[in-house]
C-alpha positions in Angstrom: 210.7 140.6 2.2 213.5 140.3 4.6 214.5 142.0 7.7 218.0 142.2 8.1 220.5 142.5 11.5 222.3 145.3 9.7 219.0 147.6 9.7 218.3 147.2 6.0 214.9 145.4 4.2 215.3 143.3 1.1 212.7 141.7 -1.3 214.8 139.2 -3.4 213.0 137.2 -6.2 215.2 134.5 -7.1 214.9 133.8 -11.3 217.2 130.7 -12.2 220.8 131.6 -12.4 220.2 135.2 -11.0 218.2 137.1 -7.7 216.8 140.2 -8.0 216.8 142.5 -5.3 215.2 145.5 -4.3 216.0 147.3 -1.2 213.6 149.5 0.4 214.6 153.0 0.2 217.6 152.5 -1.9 218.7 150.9 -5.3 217.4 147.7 -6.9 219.8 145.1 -8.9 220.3 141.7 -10.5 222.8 139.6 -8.3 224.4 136.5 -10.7 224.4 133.5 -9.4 227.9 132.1 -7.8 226.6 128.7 -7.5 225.4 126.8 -4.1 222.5 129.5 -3.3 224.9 132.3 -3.6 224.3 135.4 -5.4 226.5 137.9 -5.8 228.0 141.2 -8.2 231.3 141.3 -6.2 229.4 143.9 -3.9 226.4 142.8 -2.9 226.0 138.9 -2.2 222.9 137.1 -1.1 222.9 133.8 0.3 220.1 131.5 1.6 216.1 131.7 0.9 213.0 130.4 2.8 213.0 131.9 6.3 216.4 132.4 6.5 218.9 134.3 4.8 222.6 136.4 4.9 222.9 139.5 2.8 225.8 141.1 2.3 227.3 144.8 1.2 230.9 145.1 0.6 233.5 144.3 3.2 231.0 144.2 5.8 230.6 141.3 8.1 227.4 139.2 6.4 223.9 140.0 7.9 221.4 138.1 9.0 217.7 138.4 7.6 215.1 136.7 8.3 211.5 136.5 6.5 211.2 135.6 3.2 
């Protein structure tokens, strides 16, 4: 699980070429992989793993998480 600087908590379980994500309280999805630890659908995009990570929604500036 990851606390993020934009308010929102992840769990991301990353399968292969694809992440799934779950955020708590909201929707879950399947994030393709766009190659160098980046996952994204074109609205949400998740980068990183480990300790450390950015999540992103939309336009919005990325977010910083950290947990894993």
């Amino acid at each position: 699980m990851y606390s993020c600087s934009n308010g929102q908590q992840i769990v991301v379980d990353i399968e292969g070429a694809s992440a799934r994500v779950q955020i708590i309280g909201g929707t879950s999805m399947v994030l393709p992989s766009a190659g160098d630890g980046y996952f994204t659908n074109g609205r949400y995009g998740f980068r990183g793993g480990g300790a450390n990570a950015q999540w992103e929604v939309g336009r919005a500036a990325a977010a910083t998480c950290t947990g894993g």
